[in-house]
C-alpha positions in Angstrom: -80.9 -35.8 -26.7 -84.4 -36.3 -27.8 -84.5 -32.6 -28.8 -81.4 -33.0 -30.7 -82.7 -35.6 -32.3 -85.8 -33.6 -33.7 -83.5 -30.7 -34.9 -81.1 -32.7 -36.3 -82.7 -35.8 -37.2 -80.3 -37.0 -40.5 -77.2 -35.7 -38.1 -77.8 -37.8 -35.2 -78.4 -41.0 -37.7 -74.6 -40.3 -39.0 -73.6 -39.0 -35.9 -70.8 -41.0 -35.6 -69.8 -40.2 -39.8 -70.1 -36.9 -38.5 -67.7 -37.2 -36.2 -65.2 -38.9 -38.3 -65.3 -36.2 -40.1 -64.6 -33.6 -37.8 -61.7 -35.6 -36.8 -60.1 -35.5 -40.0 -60.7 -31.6 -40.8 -59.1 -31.3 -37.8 -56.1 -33.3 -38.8 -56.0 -31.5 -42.2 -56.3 -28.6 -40.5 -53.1 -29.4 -37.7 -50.9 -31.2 -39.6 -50.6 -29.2 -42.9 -51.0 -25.8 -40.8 -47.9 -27.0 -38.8 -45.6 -27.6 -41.9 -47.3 -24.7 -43.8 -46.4 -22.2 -41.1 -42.9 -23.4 -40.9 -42.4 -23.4 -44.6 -44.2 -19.9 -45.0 -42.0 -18.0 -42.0 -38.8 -19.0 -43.7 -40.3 -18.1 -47.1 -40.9 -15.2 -46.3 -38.1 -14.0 -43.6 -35.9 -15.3 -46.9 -38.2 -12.6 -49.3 -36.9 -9.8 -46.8 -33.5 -10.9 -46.5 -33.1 -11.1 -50.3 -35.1 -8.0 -51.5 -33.2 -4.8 -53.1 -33.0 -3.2 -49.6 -32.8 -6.3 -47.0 -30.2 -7.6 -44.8 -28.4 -9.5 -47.2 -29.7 -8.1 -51.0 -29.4 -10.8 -53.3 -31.9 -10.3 -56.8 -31.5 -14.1 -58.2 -32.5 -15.6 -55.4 -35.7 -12.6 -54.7 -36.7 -13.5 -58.1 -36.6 -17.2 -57.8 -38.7 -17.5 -54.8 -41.5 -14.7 -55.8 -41.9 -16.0 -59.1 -42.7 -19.4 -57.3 -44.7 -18.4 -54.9 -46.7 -16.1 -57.4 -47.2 -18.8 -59.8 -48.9 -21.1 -57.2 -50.8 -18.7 -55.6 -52.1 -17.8 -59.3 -53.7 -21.7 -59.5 -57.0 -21.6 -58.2 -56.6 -24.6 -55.2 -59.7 -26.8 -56.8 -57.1 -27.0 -60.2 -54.0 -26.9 -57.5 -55.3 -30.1 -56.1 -55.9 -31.9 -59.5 -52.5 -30.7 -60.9 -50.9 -32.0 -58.0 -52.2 -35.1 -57.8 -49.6 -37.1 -59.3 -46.6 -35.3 -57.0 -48.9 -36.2 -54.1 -49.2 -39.7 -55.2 -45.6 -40.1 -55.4 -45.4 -38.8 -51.9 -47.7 -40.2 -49.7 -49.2 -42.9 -52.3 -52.2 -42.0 -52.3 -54.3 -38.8 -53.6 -57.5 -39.3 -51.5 -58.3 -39.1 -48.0 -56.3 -36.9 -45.3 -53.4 -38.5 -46.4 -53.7 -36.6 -49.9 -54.9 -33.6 -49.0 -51.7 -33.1 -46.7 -49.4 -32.0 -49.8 -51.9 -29.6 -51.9 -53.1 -28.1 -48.6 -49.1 -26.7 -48.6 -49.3 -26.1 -51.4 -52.0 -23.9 -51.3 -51.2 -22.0 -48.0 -47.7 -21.7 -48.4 -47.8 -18.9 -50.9 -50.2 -17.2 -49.4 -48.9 -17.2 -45.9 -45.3 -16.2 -47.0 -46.3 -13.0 -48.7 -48.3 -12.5 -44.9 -44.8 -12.5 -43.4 -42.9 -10.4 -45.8 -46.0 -7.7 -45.4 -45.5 -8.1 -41.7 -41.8 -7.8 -41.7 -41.6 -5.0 -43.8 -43.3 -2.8 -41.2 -40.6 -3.1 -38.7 -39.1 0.0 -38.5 -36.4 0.5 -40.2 -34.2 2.6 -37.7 -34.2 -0.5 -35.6 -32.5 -2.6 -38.1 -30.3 -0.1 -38.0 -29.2 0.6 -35.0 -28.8 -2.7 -34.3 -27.0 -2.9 -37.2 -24.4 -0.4 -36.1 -24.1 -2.4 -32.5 -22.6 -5.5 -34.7 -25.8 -7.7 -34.9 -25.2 -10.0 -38.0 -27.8 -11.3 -40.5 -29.4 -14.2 -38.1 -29.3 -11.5 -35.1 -31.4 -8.6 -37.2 -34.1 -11.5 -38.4 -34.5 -12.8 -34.8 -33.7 -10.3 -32.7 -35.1 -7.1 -34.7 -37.5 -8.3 -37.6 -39.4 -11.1 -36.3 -39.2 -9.6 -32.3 -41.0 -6.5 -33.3 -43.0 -7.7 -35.3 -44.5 -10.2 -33.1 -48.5 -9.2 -32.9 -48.6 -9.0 -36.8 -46.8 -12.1 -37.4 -49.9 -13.6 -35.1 -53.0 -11.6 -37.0 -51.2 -13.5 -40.1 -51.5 -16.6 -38.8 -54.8 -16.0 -37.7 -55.7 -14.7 -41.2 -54.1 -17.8 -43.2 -55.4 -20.3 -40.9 -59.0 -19.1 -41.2 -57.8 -19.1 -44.8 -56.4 -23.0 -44.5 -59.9 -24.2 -43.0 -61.5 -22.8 -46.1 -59.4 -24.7 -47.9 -59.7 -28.0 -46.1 -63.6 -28.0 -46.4 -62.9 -27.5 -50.7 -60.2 -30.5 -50.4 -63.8 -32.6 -49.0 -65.1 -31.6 -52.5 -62.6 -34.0 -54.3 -62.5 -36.8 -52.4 -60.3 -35.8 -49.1 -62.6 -36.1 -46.2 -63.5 -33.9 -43.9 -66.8 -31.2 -42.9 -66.6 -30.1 -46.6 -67.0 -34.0 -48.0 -69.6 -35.1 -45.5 -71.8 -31.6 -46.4 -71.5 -32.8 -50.2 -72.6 -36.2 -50.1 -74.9 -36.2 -46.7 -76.4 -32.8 -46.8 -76.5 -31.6 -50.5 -76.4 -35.3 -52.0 -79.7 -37.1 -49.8 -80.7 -33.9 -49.9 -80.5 -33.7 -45.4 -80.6 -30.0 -44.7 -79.6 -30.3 -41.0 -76.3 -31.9 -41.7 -75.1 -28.7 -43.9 -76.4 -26.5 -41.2 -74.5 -28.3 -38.6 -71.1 -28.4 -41.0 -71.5 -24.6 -41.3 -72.7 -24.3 -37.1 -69.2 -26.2 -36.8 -66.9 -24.2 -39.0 -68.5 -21.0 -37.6 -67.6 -22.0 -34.5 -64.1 -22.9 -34.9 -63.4 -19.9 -37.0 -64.5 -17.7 -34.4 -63.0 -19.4 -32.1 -59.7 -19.5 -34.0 -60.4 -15.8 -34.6 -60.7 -14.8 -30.7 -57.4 -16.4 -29.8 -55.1 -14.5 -32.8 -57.1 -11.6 -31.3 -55.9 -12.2 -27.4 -52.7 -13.0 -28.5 -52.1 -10.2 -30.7 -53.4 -7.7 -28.5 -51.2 -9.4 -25.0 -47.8 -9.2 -27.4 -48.9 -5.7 -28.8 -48.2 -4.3 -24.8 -45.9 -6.8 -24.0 -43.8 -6.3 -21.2 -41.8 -9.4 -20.8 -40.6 -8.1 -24.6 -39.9 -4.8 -23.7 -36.9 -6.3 -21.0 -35.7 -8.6 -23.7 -35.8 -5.7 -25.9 -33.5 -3.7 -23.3 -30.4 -6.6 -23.0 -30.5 -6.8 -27.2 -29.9 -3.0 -27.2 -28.4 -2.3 -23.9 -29.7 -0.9 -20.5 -29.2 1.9 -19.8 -29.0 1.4 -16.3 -26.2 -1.2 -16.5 -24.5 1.0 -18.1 -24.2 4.2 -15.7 
């Protein structure tokens, strides 16, 4: 502790700040990550359903939800979160603290993750869709049991992508008043001008990023050779072994 203390001497005297503010990156980071991925996978599983040559081709609705999505991922998130504020006040009632920071982070990862999952999508192979077309699969059986089945390890290297993206985010939602790493690095570190708290934000977020980062990568690579997946893969499209 004592050599802690030398290192890090401004840290350990806000250590427990500090770790407030871990807490609520990591809340930011959970909570708005949950409802973003939810929100995006539907988004964009809709984008391929709707688009000229999808399941269900349907050009009103395409357009609708790509002109949306383009026109926030156009808004730079510092001016998203400001344009936003009076929406996220109506909300939640308030526009500060994780409680406000909830809605633009959405907002601002949303977009961006659903154009993840259409580019993911649209690198199923076609034949699959189909054949299992021709076997009778409807709409809800070709986006579960064709398009978001094989495309299982890229659907995860998105996720890893946009939530590496999302705690970004979170740390530039500290800068106007939401809490967080990025908040506690502004006004400890760069404000009273206490060098060691920024490095230890930054030895944090590396951290978690890599650590975030080493997981999509497991998990991508176990469901790229996935066994269990090939047997499920089998009873959609029929065994031939049950057969003879």
């Amino acid at each position: 502790m004592e050599t802690f203390e030398k290192i890090f001497p401004n840290l350990y005297a806000y250590w427990y700040k500090f770790l407030n503010n871990c807490l609520a990156t990591f809340q930011m980071f959970i909570i708005s990550g949950s409802i973003s991925f939810v929100l995006g996978l539907i988004f964009g599983v809709l984008l391929i359903v709707f688009k000229k040559d999808g399941i269900k081709p349907n050009k009103v609705f395409y357009t609708i939800i790509s002109v949306i999505i383009n026109l926030f991922r156009s808004i730079p998130f510092v001016i998203l979160l400001v344009f936003l504020i009076p929406f996220t006040r109506s909300i939640v009632g308030t526009a500060i603290g994780v409680k406000g920071a909830i809605i633009p982070l959405i907002f601002g990862t949303v977009p961006f993750f659903s154009r993840q999952v259409e580019t993911a999508l649209e690198n199923v192979d076609p034949g699959k869709a189909e054949a299992a077309r021709s076997m009778g699969s409807g709409t809800f059986g070709l986006i579960f049991r064709v398009y978001l089945h094989e495309s299982v390890p890229e659907l995860i290297r998105v996720t890893t992508i946009t939530a590496i993206s999302l705690v970004g985010l979170t740390t530039m939602a500290g800068a106007v008043g939401a809490g967080g790493l990025g908040d506690f690095a502004i006004n400890y570190g760069q404000g009273l001008n206490h060098q060691d708290i920024i490095y230890a934000c930054i030895i944090i977020l590396l951290i978690f990023i890599c650590l975030l980062q080493f997981i999509g990568s497991l998990l991508a690579k176990k469901t790229t050779n996935r066994e269990l997946f090939k047997h499920v893969q089998k009873d959609s499209v029929g065994n031939p072994e049950n057969k003879s």
